[in-house]
C-alpha positions as CSV (number, residue, x, y, z in Angstrom):
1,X,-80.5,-15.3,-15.5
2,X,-83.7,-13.0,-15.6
3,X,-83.8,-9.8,-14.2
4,X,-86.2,-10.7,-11.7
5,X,-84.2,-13.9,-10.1
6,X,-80.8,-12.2,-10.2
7,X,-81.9,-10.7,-6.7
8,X,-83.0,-13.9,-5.1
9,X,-79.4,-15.2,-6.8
10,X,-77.4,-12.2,-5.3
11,X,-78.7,-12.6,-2.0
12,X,-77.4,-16.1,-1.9
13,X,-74.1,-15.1,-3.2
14,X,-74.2,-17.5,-5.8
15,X,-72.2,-14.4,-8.0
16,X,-69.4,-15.5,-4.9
17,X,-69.1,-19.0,-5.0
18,X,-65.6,-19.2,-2.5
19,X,-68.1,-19.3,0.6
20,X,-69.5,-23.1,-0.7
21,X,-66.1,-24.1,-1.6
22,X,-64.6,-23.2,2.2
23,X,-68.1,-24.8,3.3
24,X,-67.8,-28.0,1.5
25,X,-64.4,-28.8,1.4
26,X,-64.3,-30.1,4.8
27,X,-67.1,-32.7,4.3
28,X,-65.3,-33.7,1.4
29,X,-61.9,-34.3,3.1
30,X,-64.2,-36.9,5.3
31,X,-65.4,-38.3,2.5
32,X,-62.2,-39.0,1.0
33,X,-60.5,-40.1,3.8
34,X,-62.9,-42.3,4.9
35,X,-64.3,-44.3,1.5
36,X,-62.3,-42.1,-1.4
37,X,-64.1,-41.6,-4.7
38,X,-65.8,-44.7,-4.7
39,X,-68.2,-42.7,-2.7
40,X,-68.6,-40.3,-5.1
41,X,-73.0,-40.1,-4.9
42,X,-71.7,-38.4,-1.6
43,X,-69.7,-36.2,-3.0
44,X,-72.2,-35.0,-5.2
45,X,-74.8,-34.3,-2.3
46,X,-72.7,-32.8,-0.1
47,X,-71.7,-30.3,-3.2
48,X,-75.6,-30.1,-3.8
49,X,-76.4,-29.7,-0.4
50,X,-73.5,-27.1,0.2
51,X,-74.4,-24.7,-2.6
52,X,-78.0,-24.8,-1.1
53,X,-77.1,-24.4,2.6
54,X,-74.8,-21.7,2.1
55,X,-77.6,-19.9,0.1
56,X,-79.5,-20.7,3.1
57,X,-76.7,-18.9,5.6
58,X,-76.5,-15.6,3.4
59,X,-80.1,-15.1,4.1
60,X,-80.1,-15.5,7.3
61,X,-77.1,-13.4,7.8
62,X,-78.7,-10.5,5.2
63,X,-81.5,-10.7,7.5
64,X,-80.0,-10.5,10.7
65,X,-77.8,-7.6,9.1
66,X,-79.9,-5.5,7.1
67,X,-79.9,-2.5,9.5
68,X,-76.0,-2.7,9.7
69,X,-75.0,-3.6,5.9
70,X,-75.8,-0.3,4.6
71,X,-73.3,1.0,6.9
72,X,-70.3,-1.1,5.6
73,X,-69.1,0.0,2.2
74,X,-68.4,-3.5,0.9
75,X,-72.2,-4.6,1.5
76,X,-74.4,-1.4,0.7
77,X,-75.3,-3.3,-2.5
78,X,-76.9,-6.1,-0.7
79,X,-80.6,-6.9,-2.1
80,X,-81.9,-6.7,1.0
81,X,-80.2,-3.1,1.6
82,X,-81.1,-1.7,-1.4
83,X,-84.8,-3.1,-1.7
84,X,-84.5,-5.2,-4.5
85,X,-85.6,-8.1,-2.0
86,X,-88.4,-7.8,0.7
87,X,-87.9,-9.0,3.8
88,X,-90.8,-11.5,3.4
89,X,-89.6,-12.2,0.1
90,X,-86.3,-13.6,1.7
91,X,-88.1,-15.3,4.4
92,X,-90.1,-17.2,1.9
93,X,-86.5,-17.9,-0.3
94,X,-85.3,-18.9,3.1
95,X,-87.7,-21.5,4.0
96,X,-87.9,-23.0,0.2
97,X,-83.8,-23.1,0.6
98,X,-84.5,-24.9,3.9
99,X,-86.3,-27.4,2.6
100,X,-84.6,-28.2,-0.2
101,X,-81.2,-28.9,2.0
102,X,-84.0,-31.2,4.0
103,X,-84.7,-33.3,1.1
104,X,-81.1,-33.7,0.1
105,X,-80.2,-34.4,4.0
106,X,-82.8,-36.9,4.0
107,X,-80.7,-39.2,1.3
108,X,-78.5,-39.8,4.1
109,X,-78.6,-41.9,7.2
110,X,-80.2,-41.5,10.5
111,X,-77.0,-40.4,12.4
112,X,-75.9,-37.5,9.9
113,X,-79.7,-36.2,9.4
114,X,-79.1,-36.0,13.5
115,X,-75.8,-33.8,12.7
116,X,-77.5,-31.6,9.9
117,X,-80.3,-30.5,12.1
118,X,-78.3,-30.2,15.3
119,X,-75.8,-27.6,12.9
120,X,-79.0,-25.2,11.5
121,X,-79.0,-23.9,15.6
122,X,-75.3,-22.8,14.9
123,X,-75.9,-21.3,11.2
124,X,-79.2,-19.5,12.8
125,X,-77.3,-17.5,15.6
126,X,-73.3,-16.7,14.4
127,X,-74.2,-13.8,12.8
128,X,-74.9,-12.4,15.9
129,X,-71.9,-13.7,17.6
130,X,-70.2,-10.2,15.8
131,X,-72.0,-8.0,18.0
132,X,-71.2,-10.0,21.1
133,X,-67.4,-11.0,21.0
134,X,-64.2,-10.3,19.4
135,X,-64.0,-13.7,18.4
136,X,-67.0,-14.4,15.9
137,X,-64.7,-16.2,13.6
138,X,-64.5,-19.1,16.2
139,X,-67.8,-19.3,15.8
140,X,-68.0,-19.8,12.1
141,X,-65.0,-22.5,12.5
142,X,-67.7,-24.1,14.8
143,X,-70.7,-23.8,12.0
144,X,-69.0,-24.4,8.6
145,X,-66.8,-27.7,10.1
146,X,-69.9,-29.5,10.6
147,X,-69.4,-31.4,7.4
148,X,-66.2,-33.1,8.0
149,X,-68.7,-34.6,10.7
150,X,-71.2,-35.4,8.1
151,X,-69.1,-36.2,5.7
152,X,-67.6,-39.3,7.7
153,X,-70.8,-40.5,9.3
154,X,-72.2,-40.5,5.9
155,X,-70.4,-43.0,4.6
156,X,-69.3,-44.7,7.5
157,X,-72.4,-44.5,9.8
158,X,-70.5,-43.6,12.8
159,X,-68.3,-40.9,14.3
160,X,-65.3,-42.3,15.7
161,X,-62.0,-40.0,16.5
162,X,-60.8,-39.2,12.9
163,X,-63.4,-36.8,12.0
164,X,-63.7,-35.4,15.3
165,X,-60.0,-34.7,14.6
166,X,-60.7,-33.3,11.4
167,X,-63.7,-31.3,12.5
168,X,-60.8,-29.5,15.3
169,X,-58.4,-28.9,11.8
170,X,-61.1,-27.1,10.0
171,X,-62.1,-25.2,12.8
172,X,-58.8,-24.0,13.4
173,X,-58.3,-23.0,9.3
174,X,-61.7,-21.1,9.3
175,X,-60.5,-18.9,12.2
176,X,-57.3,-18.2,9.9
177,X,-59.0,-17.7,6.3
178,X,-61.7,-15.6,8.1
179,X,-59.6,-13.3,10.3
180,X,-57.4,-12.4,6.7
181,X,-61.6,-12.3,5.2
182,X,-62.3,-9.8,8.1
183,X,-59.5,-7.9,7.2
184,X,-61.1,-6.2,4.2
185,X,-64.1,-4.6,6.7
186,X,-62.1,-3.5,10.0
187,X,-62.6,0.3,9.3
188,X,-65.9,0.4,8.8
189,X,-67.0,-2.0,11.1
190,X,-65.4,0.4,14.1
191,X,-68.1,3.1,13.1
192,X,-70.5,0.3,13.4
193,X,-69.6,-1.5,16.5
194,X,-68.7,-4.8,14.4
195,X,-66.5,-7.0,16.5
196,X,-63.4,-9.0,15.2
197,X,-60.0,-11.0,15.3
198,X,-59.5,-9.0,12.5
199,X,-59.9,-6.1,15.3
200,X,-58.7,-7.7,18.1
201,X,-55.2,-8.7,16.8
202,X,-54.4,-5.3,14.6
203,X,-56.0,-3.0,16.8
204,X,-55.4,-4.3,20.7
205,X,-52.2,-6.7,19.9
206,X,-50.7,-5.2,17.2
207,X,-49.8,-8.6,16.2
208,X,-52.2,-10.4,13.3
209,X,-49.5,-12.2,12.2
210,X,-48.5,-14.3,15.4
211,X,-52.1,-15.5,15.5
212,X,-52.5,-16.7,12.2
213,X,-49.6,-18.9,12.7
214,X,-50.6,-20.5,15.6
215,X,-54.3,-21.1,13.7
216,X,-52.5,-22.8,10.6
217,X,-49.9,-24.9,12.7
218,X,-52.9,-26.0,14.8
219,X,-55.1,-26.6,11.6
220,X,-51.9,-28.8,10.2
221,X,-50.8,-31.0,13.0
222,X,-54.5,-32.0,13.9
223,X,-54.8,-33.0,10.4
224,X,-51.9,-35.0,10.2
225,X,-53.6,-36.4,13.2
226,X,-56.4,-37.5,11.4
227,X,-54.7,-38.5,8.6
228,X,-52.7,-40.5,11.2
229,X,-56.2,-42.6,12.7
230,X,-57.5,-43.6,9.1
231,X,-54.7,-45.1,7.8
232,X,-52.8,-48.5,9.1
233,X,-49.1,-46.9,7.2
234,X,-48.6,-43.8,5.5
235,X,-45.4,-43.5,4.1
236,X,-43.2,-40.9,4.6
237,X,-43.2,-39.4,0.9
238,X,-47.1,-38.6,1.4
239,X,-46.1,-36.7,5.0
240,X,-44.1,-34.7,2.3
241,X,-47.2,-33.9,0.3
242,X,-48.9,-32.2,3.4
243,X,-46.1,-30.4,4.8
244,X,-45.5,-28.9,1.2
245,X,-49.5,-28.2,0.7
246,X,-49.1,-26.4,4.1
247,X,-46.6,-23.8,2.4
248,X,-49.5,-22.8,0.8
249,X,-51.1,-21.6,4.5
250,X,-47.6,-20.1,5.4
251,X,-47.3,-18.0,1.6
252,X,-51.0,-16.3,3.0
253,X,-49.9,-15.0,6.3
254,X,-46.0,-14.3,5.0
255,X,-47.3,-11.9,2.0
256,X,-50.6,-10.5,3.9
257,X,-50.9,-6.8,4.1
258,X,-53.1,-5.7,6.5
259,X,-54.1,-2.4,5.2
260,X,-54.7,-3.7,1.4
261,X,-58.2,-5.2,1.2
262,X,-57.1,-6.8,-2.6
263,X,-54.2,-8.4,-0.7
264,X,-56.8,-9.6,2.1
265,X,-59.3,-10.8,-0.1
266,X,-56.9,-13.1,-2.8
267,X,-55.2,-14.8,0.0
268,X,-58.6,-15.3,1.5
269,X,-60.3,-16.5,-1.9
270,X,-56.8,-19.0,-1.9
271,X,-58.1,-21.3,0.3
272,X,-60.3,-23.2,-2.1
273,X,-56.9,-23.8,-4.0
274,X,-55.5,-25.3,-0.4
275,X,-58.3,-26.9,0.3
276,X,-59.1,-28.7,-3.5
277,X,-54.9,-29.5,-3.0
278,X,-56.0,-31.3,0.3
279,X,-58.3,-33.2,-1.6
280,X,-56.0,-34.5,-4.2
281,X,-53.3,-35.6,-1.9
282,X,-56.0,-38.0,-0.2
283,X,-56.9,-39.2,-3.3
284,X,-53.6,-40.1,-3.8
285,X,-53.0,-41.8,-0.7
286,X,-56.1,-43.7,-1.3
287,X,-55.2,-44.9,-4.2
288,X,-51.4,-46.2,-3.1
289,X,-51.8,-47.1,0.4
Protein backbone atom coordinates (compact mmCIF):
# COMPACT_ATOMS: atom_id res chain seq x y z
CA UNK A 1 0.00 0.00 0.00
CA UNK A 2 1.29 3.71 -0.15
CA UNK A 3 3.32 5.14 2.31
CA UNK A 4 0.77 7.45 3.39
CA UNK A 5 -2.25 4.78 4.01
CA UNK A 6 -0.01 2.25 5.76
CA UNK A 7 -0.67 4.39 9.05
CA UNK A 8 -4.37 4.67 8.68
CA UNK A 9 -3.94 0.53 7.90
CA UNK A 10 -1.64 -0.02 11.02
CA UNK A 11 -3.87 1.64 13.24
CA UNK A 12 -6.68 -0.70 12.28
CA UNK A 13 -4.42 -3.66 12.63
CA UNK A 14 -5.28 -4.84 9.39
CA UNK A 15 -1.15 -6.04 9.44
CA UNK A 16 -2.97 -8.46 12.51
CA UNK A 17 -5.76 -9.92 11.06
CA UNK A 18 -6.42 -12.75 14.31
CA UNK A 19 -8.60 -9.97 16.07
CA UNK A 20 -11.42 -10.19 13.00
CA UNK A 21 -11.10 -13.81 12.83
CA UNK A 22 -11.90 -14.19 16.93
CA UNK A 23 -14.48 -11.32 16.11
CA UNK A 24 -16.37 -12.97 13.35
CA UNK A 25 -16.24 -16.44 13.98
CA UNK A 26 -18.91 -16.33 16.42
CA UNK A 27 -21.53 -14.76 14.06
CA UNK A 28 -20.52 -17.23 11.72
CA UNK A 29 -21.15 -20.25 13.99
CA UNK A 30 -24.94 -18.69 14.10
CA UNK A 31 -25.01 -18.49 10.77
CA UNK A 32 -24.16 -21.98 10.13
CA UNK A 33 -26.12 -23.42 12.60
CA UNK A 34 -29.05 -21.73 11.88
CA UNK A 35 -29.40 -21.69 7.77
CA UNK A 36 -25.67 -23.33 6.83
CA UNK A 37 -24.00 -22.06 3.68
CA UNK A 38 -27.00 -21.64 1.80
CA UNK A 39 -26.82 -18.38 3.65
CA UNK A 40 -23.73 -17.57 2.40
CA UNK A 41 -24.51 -13.47 1.25
CA UNK A 42 -24.45 -13.42 5.20
CA UNK A 43 -21.50 -14.84 5.58
CA UNK A 44 -19.89 -12.52 3.33
CA UNK A 45 -21.29 -9.31 5.25
CA UNK A 46 -20.65 -10.42 8.43
CA UNK A 47 -16.83 -10.99 7.15
CA UNK A 48 -17.21 -7.47 5.53
CA UNK A 49 -18.66 -5.98 8.37
CA UNK A 50 -16.16 -7.62 10.81
CA UNK A 51 -12.93 -6.53 9.15
CA UNK A 52 -14.52 -2.97 9.23
CA UNK A 53 -15.76 -3.03 12.82
CA UNK A 54 -12.79 -4.29 14.26
CA UNK A 55 -10.85 -1.49 12.38
CA UNK A 56 -13.41 0.56 14.06
CA UNK A 57 -12.52 -0.94 17.82
CA UNK A 58 -8.63 -0.43 17.31
CA UNK A 59 -9.29 3.20 16.96
CA UNK A 60 -11.19 3.64 19.62
CA UNK A 61 -9.02 1.64 21.81
CA UNK A 62 -5.58 3.62 20.28
CA UNK A 63 -7.56 6.54 21.28
CA UNK A 64 -8.59 5.78 24.55
CA UNK A 65 -4.85 4.48 25.12
CA UNK A 66 -2.59 6.77 23.56
CA UNK A 67 -1.19 8.28 26.87
CA UNK A 68 -0.63 4.64 28.22
CA UNK A 69 0.66 2.64 24.86
CA UNK A 70 3.91 4.31 24.83
CA UNK A 71 4.41 2.84 28.21
CA UNK A 72 3.90 -0.90 27.13
CA UNK A 73 6.75 -2.25 25.06
CA UNK A 74 4.60 -4.29 22.76
CA UNK A 75 2.60 -1.04 21.56
CA UNK A 76 5.18 1.93 21.48
CA UNK A 77 4.90 1.56 17.75
CA UNK A 78 1.31 2.42 17.62
CA UNK A 79 0.54 5.26 14.94
CA UNK A 80 -1.00 7.11 17.23
CA UNK A 81 2.12 6.86 19.76
CA UNK A 82 4.51 7.71 17.53
CA UNK A 83 2.66 10.49 15.50
CA UNK A 84 2.33 9.03 12.39
CA UNK A 85 -1.56 9.56 12.93
CA UNK A 86 -3.25 12.69 14.48
CA UNK A 87 -5.66 12.42 16.73
CA UNK A 88 -8.20 14.20 14.50
CA UNK A 89 -6.95 12.24 11.74
CA UNK A 90 -8.20 8.97 13.63
CA UNK A 91 -11.35 10.55 14.66
CA UNK A 92 -12.11 11.34 11.09
CA UNK A 93 -10.91 7.36 10.08
CA UNK A 94 -13.15 6.52 12.88
CA UNK A 95 -16.28 8.05 11.83
CA UNK A 96 -15.76 7.04 7.99
CA UNK A 97 -15.16 3.31 9.48
CA UNK A 98 -18.46 3.86 11.41
CA UNK A 99 -20.31 4.52 8.67
CA UNK A 100 -19.25 2.20 6.53
CA UNK A 101 -20.17 -0.83 9.15
CA UNK A 102 -23.72 1.30 9.07
CA UNK A 103 -24.23 0.80 5.48
CA UNK A 104 -23.33 -2.89 5.64
CA UNK A 105 -25.57 -3.21 8.90
CA UNK A 106 -28.29 -1.72 7.09
CA UNK A 107 -28.50 -4.87 4.45
CA UNK A 108 -29.88 -6.57 7.38
CA UNK A 109 -33.19 -6.66 9.04
CA UNK A 110 -34.75 -4.47 11.56
CA UNK A 111 -34.09 -6.73 14.72
CA UNK A 112 -30.21 -7.23 14.06
CA UNK A 113 -29.67 -3.31 12.97
CA UNK A 114 -31.35 -3.07 16.71
CA UNK A 115 -28.37 -5.51 18.00
CA UNK A 116 -25.52 -3.68 16.01
CA UNK A 117 -26.26 -0.34 17.44
CA UNK A 118 -27.15 -1.55 20.90
CA UNK A 119 -23.26 -3.43 20.75
CA UNK A 120 -21.22 0.10 19.54
CA UNK A 121 -22.11 1.28 23.51
CA UNK A 122 -19.97 -1.94 24.57
CA UNK A 123 -17.08 -1.52 21.83
CA UNK A 124 -17.02 2.45 22.88
CA UNK A 125 -16.31 1.85 26.70
CA UNK A 126 -14.19 -1.74 27.31
CA UNK A 127 -11.11 -0.26 26.84
CA UNK A 128 -11.64 1.43 29.81
CA UNK A 129 -12.95 -1.50 31.73
CA UNK A 130 -8.70 -2.24 32.19
CA UNK A 131 -8.29 0.57 34.41
CA UNK A 132 -11.36 -0.31 36.46
CA UNK A 133 -11.33 -4.11 37.16
CA UNK A 134 -9.28 -7.13 37.09
CA UNK A 135 -11.65 -8.69 34.87
CA UNK A 136 -11.63 -6.58 31.57
CA UNK A 137 -11.51 -9.66 29.53
CA UNK A 138 -15.25 -10.38 30.65
CA UNK A 139 -15.93 -7.51 29.17
CA UNK A 140 -14.54 -8.16 25.72
CA UNK A 141 -16.46 -11.75 25.92
CA UNK A 142 -19.48 -9.36 26.39
CA UNK A 143 -18.48 -6.97 23.17
CA UNK A 144 -16.96 -9.45 20.52
CA UNK A 145 -20.02 -12.22 21.17
CA UNK A 146 -22.47 -9.89 19.87
CA UNK A 147 -22.43 -11.62 16.49
CA UNK A 148 -23.45 -15.01 17.27
CA UNK A 149 -26.56 -12.77 18.29
CA UNK A 150 -26.53 -11.15 14.83
CA UNK A 151 -25.59 -13.80 13.18
CA UNK A 152 -28.84 -15.88 14.13
CA UNK A 153 -31.32 -13.04 13.93
CA UNK A 154 -29.96 -12.33 10.58
CA UNK A 155 -31.12 -15.06 9.04
CA UNK A 156 -33.71 -16.20 11.15
CA UNK A 157 -35.27 -12.85 12.22
CA UNK A 158 -35.65 -13.75 15.76
CA UNK A 159 -33.55 -14.57 18.79
CA UNK A 160 -34.74 -17.60 20.39
CA UNK A 161 -32.58 -19.67 23.09
CA UNK A 162 -29.88 -21.21 20.68
CA UNK A 163 -27.91 -18.16 20.06
CA UNK A 164 -28.42 -16.83 23.38
CA UNK A 165 -26.72 -20.09 24.26
CA UNK A 166 -24.03 -19.61 21.88
CA UNK A 167 -23.53 -15.93 22.69
CA UNK A 168 -22.80 -17.44 26.76
CA UNK A 169 -20.06 -20.14 24.81
CA UNK A 170 -18.24 -17.35 23.14
CA UNK A 171 -18.22 -15.24 26.00
CA UNK A 172 -16.82 -17.81 28.05
CA UNK A 173 -13.87 -18.67 25.03
CA UNK A 174 -12.98 -14.91 24.75
CA UNK A 175 -12.29 -14.72 28.52
CA UNK A 176 -9.87 -17.89 27.87
CA UNK A 177 -8.10 -16.76 24.48
CA UNK A 178 -7.74 -13.27 26.03
CA UNK A 179 -6.37 -14.05 29.55
CA UNK A 180 -3.38 -16.38 27.49
CA UNK A 181 -3.54 -12.77 24.95
CA UNK A 182 -2.93 -10.76 28.28
CA UNK A 183 -0.28 -12.83 29.18
CA UNK A 184 2.32 -11.33 26.76
CA UNK A 185 1.77 -7.53 28.62
CA UNK A 186 1.52 -8.42 32.52
CA UNK A 187 4.93 -6.84 33.32
CA UNK A 188 4.57 -3.89 31.84
CA UNK A 189 1.21 -3.26 32.52
CA UNK A 190 2.18 -3.39 36.58
CA UNK A 191 4.31 -0.17 36.00
CA UNK A 192 1.26 1.20 34.34
CA UNK A 193 -1.60 0.31 36.50
CA UNK A 194 -3.12 -2.00 33.65
CA UNK A 195 -5.57 -4.47 35.25
CA UNK A 196 -5.94 -8.16 34.26
CA UNK A 197 -6.96 -11.98 34.60
CA UNK A 198 -3.79 -12.24 33.24
CA UNK A 199 -2.84 -10.46 36.68
CA UNK A 200 -5.30 -11.56 38.75
CA UNK A 201 -4.66 -15.39 38.37
CA UNK A 202 -0.62 -15.38 38.14
CA UNK A 203 -0.10 -12.69 40.46
CA UNK A 204 -3.00 -12.99 43.44
CA UNK A 205 -3.84 -16.92 42.79
CA UNK A 206 -0.97 -18.26 41.51
CA UNK A 207 -3.18 -20.50 39.57
CA UNK A 208 -3.83 -19.34 35.59
CA UNK A 209 -4.24 -22.64 34.72
CA UNK A 210 -7.32 -23.74 36.97
CA UNK A 211 -9.22 -20.83 35.46
CA UNK A 212 -8.62 -21.42 32.01
CA UNK A 213 -10.16 -24.79 32.41
CA UNK A 214 -13.16 -23.86 33.94
CA UNK A 215 -13.47 -20.97 30.93
CA UNK A 216 -13.03 -23.70 28.11
CA UNK A 217 -15.32 -26.49 29.89
CA UNK A 218 -17.95 -23.72 30.28
CA UNK A 219 -17.28 -22.45 26.62
CA UNK A 220 -17.78 -26.42 25.53
CA UNK A 221 -20.84 -27.62 27.33
CA UNK A 222 -22.83 -24.44 26.53
CA UNK A 223 -22.10 -25.08 22.99
CA UNK A 224 -23.08 -28.46 22.95
CA UNK A 225 -26.05 -26.88 24.39
CA UNK A 226 -26.74 -24.92 21.49
CA UNK A 227 -25.88 -27.36 19.19
CA UNK A 228 -28.33 -29.39 21.28
CA UNK A 229 -31.61 -26.67 20.57
CA UNK A 230 -31.04 -26.44 16.73
CA UNK A 231 -31.07 -29.76 15.81
CA UNK A 232 -34.13 -32.40 16.23
CA UNK A 233 -31.07 -35.60 16.39
CA UNK A 234 -27.50 -35.38 16.39
CA UNK A 235 -25.94 -38.45 16.30
CA UNK A 236 -23.48 -39.56 18.47
CA UNK A 237 -20.39 -39.69 15.89
CA UNK A 238 -20.83 -35.70 15.49
CA UNK A 239 -20.68 -35.40 19.61
CA UNK A 240 -17.28 -36.99 18.80
CA UNK A 241 -16.30 -34.25 16.42
CA UNK A 242 -16.76 -31.58 19.26
CA UNK A 243 -15.23 -33.28 22.06
CA UNK A 244 -12.13 -33.97 19.75
CA UNK A 245 -12.16 -30.15 18.38
CA UNK A 246 -12.15 -29.31 22.14
CA UNK A 247 -8.68 -31.03 22.59
CA UNK A 248 -7.62 -28.29 20.71
CA UNK A 249 -8.73 -25.69 23.83
CA UNK A 250 -7.18 -28.29 26.29
CA UNK A 251 -3.48 -28.59 24.00
CA UNK A 252 -3.56 -24.27 24.77
CA UNK A 253 -3.79 -24.26 28.51
CA UNK A 254 -1.74 -27.89 28.90
CA UNK A 255 1.48 -26.45 26.87
CA UNK A 256 1.02 -22.60 28.03
CA UNK A 257 4.02 -20.93 29.67
CA UNK A 258 3.31 -18.21 31.42
CA UNK A 259 6.49 -16.35 31.43
CA UNK A 260 7.13 -16.93 27.46
CA UNK A 261 5.21 -14.25 25.51
CA UNK A 262 6.00 -16.48 21.95
CA UNK A 263 4.29 -19.34 23.86
CA UNK A 264 1.34 -16.86 24.92
CA UNK A 265 0.83 -15.35 21.73
CA UNK A 266 0.75 -18.80 19.22
CA UNK A 267 -1.67 -20.48 21.53
CA UNK A 268 -3.56 -17.20 21.50
CA UNK A 269 -3.34 -16.65 17.52
CA UNK A 270 -4.69 -20.75 17.59
CA UNK A 271 -8.01 -19.95 18.18
CA UNK A 272 -8.89 -18.94 14.66
CA UNK A 273 -7.69 -22.66 13.86
CA UNK A 274 -10.44 -23.79 16.68
CA UNK A 275 -12.75 -21.58 15.79
CA UNK A 276 -12.59 -22.14 11.52
CA UNK A 277 -12.60 -26.21 12.96
CA UNK A 278 -16.02 -25.24 14.71
CA UNK A 279 -17.17 -24.10 11.62
CA UNK A 280 -16.51 -27.08 9.57
CA UNK A 281 -18.04 -29.54 11.92
CA UNK A 282 -21.44 -27.58 11.56
CA UNK A 283 -21.14 -27.65 8.12
CA UNK A 284 -20.93 -31.16 8.32
CA UNK A 285 -23.76 -31.72 10.48
CA UNK A 286 -25.69 -29.63 8.25
CA UNK A 287 -25.13 -31.40 5.53
CA UNK A 288 -26.03 -35.09 7.12
CA UNK A 289 -28.47 -34.47 9.59
Amino acid sequence: MPLGVRPYLYLMRLDRPIGTWLLLLPGWWAILLAQGLSAWPVLVLFAIGAIIMRGAGCVVNDLWDRNLDGKVERTQARPLVSGQVTVWQAFLLLFGLLMLGLAVLLQLNRLTILVGIASLAFVAIYPLMKRWTWWPQAFLGLTFNFGAIMGWSAVMGEVTLAPVLLYASGFFWTMGYDTIYALQDRHDDVMVGIKSTARLFTEKWQDICTPLYVFYALHAILMLAAVYMTYVYVPLWAWGLFICAFVHLVWQVKTLDPSNRANALTRFKSNRDYGLLICGIIIILNYII
